[in-house]
PyMOL Python script that loads the backbone (N, CA, C, O; Angstrom):
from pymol import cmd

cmd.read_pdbstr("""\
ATOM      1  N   UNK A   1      20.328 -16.563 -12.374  1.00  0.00           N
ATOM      2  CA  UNK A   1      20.137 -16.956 -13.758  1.00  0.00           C
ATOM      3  C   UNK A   1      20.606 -18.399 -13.945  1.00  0.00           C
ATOM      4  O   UNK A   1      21.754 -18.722 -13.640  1.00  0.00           O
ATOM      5  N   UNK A   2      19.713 -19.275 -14.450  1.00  0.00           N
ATOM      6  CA  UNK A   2      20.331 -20.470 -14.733  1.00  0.00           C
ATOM      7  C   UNK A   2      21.632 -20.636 -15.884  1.00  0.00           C
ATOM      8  O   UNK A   2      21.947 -19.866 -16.792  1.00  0.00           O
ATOM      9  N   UNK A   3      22.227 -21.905 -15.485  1.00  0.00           N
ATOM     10  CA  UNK A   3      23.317 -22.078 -16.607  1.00  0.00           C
ATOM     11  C   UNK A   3      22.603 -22.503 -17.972  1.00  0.00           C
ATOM     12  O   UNK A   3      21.380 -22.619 -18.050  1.00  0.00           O
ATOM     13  N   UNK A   4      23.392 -22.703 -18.940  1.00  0.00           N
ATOM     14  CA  UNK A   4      23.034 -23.055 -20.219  1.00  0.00           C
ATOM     15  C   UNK A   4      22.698 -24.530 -20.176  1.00  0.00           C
ATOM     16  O   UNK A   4      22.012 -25.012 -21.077  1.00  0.00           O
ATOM     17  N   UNK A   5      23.256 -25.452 -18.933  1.00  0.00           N
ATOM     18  CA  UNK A   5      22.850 -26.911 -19.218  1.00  0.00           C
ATOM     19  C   UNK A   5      21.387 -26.874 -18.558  1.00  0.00           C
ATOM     20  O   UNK A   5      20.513 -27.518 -19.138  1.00  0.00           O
ATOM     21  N   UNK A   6      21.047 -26.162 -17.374  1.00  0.00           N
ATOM     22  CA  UNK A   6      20.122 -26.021 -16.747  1.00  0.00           C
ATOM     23  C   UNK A   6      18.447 -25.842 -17.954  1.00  0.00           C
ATOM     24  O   UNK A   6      17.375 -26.443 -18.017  1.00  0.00           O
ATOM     25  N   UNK A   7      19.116 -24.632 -18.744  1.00  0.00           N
ATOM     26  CA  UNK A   7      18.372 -24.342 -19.172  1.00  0.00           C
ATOM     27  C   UNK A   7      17.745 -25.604 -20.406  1.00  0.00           C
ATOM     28  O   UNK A   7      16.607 -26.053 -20.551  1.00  0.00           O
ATOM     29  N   UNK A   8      18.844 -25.855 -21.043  1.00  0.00           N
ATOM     30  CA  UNK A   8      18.516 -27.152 -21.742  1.00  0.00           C
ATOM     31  C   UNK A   8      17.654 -28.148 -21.363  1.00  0.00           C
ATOM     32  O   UNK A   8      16.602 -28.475 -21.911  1.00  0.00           O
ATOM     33  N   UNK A   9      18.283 -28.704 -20.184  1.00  0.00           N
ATOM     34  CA  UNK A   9      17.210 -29.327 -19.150  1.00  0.00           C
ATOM     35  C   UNK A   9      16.033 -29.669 -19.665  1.00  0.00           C
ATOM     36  O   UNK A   9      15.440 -30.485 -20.372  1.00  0.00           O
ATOM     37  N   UNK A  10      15.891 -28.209 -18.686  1.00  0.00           N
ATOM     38  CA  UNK A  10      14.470 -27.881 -18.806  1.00  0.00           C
ATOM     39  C   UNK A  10      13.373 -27.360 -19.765  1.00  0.00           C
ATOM     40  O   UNK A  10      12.182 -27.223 -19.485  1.00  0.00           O
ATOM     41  N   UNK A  11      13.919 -27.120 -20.831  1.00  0.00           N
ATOM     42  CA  UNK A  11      13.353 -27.012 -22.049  1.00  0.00           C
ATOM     43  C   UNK A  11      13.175 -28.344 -22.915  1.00  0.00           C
ATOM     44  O   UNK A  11      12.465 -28.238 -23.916  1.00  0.00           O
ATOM     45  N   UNK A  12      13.673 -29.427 -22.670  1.00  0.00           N
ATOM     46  CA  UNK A  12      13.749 -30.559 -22.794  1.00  0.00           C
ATOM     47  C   UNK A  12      12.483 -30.997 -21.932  1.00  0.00           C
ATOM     48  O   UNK A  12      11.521 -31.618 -22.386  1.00  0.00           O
ATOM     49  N   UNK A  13      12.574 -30.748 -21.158  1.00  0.00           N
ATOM     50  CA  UNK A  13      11.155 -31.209 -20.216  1.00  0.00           C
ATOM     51  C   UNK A  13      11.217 -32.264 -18.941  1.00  0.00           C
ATOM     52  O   UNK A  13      10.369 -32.868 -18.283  1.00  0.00           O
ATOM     53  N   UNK A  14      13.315 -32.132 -18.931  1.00  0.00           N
ATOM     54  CA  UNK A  14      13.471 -33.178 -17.920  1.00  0.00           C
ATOM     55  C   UNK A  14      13.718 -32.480 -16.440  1.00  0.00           C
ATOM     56  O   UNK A  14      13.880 -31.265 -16.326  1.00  0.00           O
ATOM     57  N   UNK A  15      13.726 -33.337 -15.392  1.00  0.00           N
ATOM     58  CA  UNK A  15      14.367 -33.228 -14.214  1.00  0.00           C
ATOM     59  C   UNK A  15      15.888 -33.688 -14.299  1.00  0.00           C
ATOM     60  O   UNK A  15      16.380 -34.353 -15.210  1.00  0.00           O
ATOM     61  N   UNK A  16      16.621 -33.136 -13.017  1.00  0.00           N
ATOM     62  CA  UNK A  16      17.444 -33.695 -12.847  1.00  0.00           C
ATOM     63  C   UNK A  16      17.313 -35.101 -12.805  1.00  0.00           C
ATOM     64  O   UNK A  16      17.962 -35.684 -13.673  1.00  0.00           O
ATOM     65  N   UNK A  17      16.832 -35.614 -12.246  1.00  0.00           N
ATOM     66  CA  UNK A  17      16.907 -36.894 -12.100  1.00  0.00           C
ATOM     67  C   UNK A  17      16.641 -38.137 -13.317  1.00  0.00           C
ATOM     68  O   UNK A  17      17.309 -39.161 -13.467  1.00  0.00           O
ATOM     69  N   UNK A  18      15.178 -37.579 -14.293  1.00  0.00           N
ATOM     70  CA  UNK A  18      14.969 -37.734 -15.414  1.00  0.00           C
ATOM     71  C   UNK A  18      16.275 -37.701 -16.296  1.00  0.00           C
ATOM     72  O   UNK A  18      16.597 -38.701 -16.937  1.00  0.00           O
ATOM     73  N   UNK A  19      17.080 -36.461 -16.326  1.00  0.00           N
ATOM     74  CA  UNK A  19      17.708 -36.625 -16.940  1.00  0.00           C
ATOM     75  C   UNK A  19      19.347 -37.544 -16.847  1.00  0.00           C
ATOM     76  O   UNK A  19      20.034 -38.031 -17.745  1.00  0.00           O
ATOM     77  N   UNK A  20      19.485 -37.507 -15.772  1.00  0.00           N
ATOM     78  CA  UNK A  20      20.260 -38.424 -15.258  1.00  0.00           C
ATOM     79  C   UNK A  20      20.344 -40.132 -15.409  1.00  0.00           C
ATOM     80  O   UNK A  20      21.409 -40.737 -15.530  1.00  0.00           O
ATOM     81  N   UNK A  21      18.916 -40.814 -15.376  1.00  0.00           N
ATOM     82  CA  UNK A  21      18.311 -41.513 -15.975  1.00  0.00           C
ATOM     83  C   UNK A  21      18.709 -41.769 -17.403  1.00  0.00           C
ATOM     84  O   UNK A  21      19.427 -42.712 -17.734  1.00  0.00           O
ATOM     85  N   UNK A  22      18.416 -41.253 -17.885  1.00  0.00           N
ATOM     86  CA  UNK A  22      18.930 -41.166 -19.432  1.00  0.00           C
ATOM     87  C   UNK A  22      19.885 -41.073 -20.127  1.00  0.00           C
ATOM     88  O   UNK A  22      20.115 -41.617 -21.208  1.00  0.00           O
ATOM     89  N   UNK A  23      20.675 -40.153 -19.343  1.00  0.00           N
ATOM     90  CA  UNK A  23      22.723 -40.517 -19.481  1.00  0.00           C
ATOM     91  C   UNK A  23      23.611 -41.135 -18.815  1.00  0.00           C
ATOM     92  O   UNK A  23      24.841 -41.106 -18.760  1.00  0.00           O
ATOM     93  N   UNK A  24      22.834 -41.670 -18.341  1.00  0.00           N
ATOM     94  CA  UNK A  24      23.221 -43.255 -17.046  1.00  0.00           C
ATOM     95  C   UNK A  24      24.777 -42.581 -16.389  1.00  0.00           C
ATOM     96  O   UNK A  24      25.982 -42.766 -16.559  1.00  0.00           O
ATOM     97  N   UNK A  25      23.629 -41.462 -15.324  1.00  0.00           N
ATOM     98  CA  UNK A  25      24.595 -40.557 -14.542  1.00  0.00           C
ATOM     99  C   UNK A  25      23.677 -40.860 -13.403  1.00  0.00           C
ATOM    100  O   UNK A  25      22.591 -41.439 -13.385  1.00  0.00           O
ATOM    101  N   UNK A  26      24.645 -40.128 -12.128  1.00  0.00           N
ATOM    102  CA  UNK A  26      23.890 -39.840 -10.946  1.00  0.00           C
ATOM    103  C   UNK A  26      23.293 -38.746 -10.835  1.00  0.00           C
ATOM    104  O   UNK A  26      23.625 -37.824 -11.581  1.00  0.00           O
ATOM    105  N   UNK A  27      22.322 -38.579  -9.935  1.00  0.00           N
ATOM    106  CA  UNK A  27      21.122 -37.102 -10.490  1.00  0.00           C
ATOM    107  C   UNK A  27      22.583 -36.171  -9.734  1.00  0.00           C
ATOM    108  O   UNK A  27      22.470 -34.951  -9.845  1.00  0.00           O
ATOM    109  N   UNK A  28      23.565 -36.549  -9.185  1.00  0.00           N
ATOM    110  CA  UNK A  28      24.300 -35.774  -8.276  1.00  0.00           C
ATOM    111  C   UNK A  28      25.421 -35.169  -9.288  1.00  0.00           C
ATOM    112  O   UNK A  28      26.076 -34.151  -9.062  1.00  0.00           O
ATOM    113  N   UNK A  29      25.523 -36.026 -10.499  1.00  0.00           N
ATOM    114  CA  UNK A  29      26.734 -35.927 -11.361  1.00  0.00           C
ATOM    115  C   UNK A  29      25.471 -34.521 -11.957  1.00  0.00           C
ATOM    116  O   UNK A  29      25.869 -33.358 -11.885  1.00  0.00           O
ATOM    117  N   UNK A  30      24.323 -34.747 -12.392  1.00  0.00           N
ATOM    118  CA  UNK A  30      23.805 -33.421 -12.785  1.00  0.00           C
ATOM    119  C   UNK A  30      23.999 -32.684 -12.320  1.00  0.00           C
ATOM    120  O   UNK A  30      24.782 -31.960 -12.935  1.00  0.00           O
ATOM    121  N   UNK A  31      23.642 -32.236 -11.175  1.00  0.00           N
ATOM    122  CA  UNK A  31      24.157 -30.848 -10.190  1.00  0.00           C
ATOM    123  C   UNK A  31      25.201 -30.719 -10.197  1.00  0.00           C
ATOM    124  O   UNK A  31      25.374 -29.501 -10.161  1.00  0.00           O
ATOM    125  N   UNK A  32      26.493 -31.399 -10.231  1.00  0.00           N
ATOM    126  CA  UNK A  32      27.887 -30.894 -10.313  1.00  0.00           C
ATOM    127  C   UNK A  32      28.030 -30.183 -11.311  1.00  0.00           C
ATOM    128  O   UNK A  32      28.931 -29.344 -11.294  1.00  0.00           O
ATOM    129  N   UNK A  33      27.072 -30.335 -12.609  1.00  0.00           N
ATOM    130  CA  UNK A  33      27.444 -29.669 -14.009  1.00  0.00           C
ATOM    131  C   UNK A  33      26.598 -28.382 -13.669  1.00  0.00           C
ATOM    132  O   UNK A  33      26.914 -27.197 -13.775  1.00  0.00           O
ATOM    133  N   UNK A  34      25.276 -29.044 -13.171  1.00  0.00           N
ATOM    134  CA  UNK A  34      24.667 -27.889 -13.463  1.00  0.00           C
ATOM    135  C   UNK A  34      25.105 -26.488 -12.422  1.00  0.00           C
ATOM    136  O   UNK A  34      24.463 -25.483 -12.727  1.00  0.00           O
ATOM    137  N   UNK A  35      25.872 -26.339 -11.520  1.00  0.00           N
ATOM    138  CA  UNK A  35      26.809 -26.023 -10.794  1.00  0.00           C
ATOM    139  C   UNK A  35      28.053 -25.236 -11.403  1.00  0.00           C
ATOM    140  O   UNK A  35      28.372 -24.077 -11.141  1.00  0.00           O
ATOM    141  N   UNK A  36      28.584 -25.978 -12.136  1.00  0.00           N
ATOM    142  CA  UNK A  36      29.742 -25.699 -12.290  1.00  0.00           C
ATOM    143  C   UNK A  36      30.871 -26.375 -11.275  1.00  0.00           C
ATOM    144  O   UNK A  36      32.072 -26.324 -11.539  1.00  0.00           O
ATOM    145  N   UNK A  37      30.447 -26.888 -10.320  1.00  0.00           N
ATOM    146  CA  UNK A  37      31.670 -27.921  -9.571  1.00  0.00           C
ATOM    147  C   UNK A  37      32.172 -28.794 -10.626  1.00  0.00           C
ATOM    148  O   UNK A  37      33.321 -29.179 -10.415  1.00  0.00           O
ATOM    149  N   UNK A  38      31.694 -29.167 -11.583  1.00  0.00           N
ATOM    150  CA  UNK A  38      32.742 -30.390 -12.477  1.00  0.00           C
ATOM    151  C   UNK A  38      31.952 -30.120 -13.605  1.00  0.00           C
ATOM    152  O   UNK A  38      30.922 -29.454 -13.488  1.00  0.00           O
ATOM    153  N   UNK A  39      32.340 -30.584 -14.727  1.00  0.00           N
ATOM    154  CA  UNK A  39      32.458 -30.548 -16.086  1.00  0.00           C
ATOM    155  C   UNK A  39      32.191 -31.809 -16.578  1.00  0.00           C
ATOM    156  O   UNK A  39      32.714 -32.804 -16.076  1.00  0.00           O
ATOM    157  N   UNK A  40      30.886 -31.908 -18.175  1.00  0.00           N
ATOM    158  CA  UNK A  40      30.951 -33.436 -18.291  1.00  0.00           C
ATOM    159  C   UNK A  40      32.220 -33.563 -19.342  1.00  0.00           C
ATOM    160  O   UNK A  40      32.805 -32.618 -19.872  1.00  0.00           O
ATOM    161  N   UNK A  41      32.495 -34.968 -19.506  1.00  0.00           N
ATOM    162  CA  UNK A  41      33.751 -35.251 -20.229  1.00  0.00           C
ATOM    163  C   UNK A  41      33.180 -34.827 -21.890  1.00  0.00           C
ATOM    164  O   UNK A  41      31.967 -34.715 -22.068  1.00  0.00           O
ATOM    165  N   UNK A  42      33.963 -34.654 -22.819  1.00  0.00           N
ATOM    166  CA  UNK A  42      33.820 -33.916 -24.194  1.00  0.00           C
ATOM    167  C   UNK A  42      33.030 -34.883 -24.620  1.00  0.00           C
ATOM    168  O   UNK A  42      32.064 -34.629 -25.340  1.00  0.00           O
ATOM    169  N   UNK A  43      33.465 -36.642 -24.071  1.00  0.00           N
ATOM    170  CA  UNK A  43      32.141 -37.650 -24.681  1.00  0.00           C
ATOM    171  C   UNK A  43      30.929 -37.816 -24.459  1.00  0.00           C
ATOM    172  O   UNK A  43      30.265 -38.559 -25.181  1.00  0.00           O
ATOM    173  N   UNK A  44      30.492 -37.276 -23.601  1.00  0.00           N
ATOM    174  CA  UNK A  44      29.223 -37.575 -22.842  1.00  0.00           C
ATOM    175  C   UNK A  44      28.734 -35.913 -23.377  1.00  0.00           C
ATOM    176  O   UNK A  44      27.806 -35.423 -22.734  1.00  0.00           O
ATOM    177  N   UNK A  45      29.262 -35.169 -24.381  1.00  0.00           N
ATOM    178  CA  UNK A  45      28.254 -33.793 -25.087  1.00  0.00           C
ATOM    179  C   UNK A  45      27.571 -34.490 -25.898  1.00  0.00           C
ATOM    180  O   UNK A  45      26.459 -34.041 -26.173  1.00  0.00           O
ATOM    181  N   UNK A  46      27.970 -35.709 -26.497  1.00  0.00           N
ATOM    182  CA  UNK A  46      27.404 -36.498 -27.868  1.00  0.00           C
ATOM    183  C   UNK A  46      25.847 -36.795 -26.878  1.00  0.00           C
ATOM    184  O   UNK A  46      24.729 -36.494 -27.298  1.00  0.00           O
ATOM    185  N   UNK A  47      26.081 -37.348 -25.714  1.00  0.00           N
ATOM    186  CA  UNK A  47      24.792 -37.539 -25.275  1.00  0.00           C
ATOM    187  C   UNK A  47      23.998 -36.689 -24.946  1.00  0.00           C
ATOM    188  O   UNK A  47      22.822 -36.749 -25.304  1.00  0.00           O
ATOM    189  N   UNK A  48      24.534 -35.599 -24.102  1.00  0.00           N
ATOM    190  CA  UNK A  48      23.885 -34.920 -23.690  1.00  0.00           C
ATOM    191  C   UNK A  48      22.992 -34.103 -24.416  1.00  0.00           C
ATOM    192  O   UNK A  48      21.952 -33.630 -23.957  1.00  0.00           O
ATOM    193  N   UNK A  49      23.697 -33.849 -26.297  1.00  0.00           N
ATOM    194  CA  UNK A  49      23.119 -32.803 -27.404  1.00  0.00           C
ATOM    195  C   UNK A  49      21.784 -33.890 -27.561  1.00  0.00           C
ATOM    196  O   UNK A  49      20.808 -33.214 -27.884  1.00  0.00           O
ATOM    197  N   UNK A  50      21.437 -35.274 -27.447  1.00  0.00           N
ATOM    198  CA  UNK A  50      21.232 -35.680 -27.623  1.00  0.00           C
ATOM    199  C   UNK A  50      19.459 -36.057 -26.902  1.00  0.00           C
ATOM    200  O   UNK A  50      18.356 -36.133 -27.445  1.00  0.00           O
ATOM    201  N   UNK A  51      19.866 -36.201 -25.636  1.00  0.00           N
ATOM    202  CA  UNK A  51      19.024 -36.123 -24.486  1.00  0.00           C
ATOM    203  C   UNK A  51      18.564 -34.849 -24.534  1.00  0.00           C
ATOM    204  O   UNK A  51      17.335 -34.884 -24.466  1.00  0.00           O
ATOM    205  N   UNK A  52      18.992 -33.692 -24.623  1.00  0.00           N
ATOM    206  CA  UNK A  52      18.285 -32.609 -24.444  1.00  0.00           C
ATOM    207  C   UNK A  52      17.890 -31.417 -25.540  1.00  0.00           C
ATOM    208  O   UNK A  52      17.561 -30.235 -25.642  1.00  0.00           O
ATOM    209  N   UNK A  53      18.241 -32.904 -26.442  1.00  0.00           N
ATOM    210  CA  UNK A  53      17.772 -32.213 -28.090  1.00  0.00           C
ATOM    211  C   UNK A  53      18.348 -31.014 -28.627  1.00  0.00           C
ATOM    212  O   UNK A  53      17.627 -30.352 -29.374  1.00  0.00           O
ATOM    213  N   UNK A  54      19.705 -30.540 -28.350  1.00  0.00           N
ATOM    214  CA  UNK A  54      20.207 -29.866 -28.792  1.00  0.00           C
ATOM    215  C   UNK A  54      21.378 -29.580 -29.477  1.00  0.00           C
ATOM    216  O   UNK A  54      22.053 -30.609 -29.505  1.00  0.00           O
ATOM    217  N   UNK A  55      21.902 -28.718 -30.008  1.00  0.00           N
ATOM    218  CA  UNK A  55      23.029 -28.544 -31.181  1.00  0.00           C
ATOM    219  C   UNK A  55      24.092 -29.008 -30.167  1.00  0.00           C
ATOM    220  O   UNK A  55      24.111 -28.535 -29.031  1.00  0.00           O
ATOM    221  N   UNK A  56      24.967 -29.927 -30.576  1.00  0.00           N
ATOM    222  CA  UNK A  56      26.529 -30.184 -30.049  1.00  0.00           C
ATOM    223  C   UNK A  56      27.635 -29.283 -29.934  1.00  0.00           C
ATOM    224  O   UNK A  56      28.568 -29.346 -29.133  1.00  0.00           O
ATOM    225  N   UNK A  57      27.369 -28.239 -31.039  1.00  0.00           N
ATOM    226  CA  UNK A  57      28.203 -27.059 -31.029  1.00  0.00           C
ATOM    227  C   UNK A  57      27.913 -25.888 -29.875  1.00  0.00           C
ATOM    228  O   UNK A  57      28.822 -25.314 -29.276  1.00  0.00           O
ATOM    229  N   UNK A  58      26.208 -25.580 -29.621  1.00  0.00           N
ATOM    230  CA  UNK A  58      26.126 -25.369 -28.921  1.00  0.00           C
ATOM    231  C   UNK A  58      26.843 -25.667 -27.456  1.00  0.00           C
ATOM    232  O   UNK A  58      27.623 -24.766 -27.148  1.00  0.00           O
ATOM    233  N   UNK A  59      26.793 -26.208 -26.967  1.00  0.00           N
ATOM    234  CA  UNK A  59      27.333 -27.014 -25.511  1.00  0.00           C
ATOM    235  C   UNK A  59      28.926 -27.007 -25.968  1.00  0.00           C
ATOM    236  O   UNK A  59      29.708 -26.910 -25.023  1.00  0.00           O
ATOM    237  N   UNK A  60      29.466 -27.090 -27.186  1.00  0.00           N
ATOM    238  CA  UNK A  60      30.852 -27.297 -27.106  1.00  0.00           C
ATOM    239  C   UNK A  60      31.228 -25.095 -26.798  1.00  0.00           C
ATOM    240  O   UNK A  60      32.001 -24.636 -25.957  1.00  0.00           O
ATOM    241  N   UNK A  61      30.780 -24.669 -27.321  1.00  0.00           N
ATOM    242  CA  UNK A  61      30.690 -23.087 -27.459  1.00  0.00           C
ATOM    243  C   UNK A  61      30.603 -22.500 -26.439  1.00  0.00           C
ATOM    244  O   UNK A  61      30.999 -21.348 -26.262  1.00  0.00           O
ATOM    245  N   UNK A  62      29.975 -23.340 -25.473  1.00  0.00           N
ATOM    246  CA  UNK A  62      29.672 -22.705 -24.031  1.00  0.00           C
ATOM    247  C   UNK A  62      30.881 -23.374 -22.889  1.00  0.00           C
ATOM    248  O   UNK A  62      31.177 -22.924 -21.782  1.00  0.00           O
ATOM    249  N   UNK A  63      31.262 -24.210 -23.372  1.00  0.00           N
ATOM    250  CA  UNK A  63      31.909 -25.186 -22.145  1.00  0.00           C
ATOM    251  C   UNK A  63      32.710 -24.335 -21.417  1.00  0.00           C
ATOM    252  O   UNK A  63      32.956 -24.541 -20.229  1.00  0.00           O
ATOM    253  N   UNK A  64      33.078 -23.524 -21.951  1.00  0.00           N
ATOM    254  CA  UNK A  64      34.405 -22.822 -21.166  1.00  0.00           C
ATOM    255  C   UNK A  64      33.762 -21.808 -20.010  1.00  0.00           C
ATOM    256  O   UNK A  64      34.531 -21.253 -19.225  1.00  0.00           O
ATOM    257  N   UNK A  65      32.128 -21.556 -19.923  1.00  0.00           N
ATOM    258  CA  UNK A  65      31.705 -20.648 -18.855  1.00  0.00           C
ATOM    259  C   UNK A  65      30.726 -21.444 -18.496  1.00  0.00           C
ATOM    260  O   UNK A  65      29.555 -21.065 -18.520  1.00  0.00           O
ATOM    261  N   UNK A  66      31.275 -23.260 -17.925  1.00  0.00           N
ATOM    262  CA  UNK A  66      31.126 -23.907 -17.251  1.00  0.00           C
ATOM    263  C   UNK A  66      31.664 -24.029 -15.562  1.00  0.00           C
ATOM    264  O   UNK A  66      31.327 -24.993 -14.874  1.00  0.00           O
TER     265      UNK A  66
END
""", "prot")
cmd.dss("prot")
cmd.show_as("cartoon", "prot")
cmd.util.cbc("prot")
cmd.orient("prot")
């Protein structure tokens, strides 16, 4: 089952890499999240709700089954 950032993603319509692109990350810093190996920082949710067009609360609601 994908994670909740995964899923965002891709309902967004991006790639990793696409989206990485866009939050001036490495496509590698994506997979760590989308993973669960690392966590993005609480500042970079402002972007991310952002990039993948979604509620901020959302992503703050979930962080912890990151």
């Amino acid at each position: 089952m994908d994670t909740l950032l995964i899923q965002l993603r891709k309902a967004a319509g991006l790639t990793q890499q696409s989206a990485a692109k866009q939050l001036g990350v490495r496509q590698s810093t994506i997979s760590m999240w989308e993973s669960g190996a690392s966590k993005p920082r609480i500042a970079m949710l402002k972007k991310i709700a952002s990039v993948y067009n979604c509620d901020i609360r959302q992503l703050l609601e979930n962080a912890a089954n990151w």
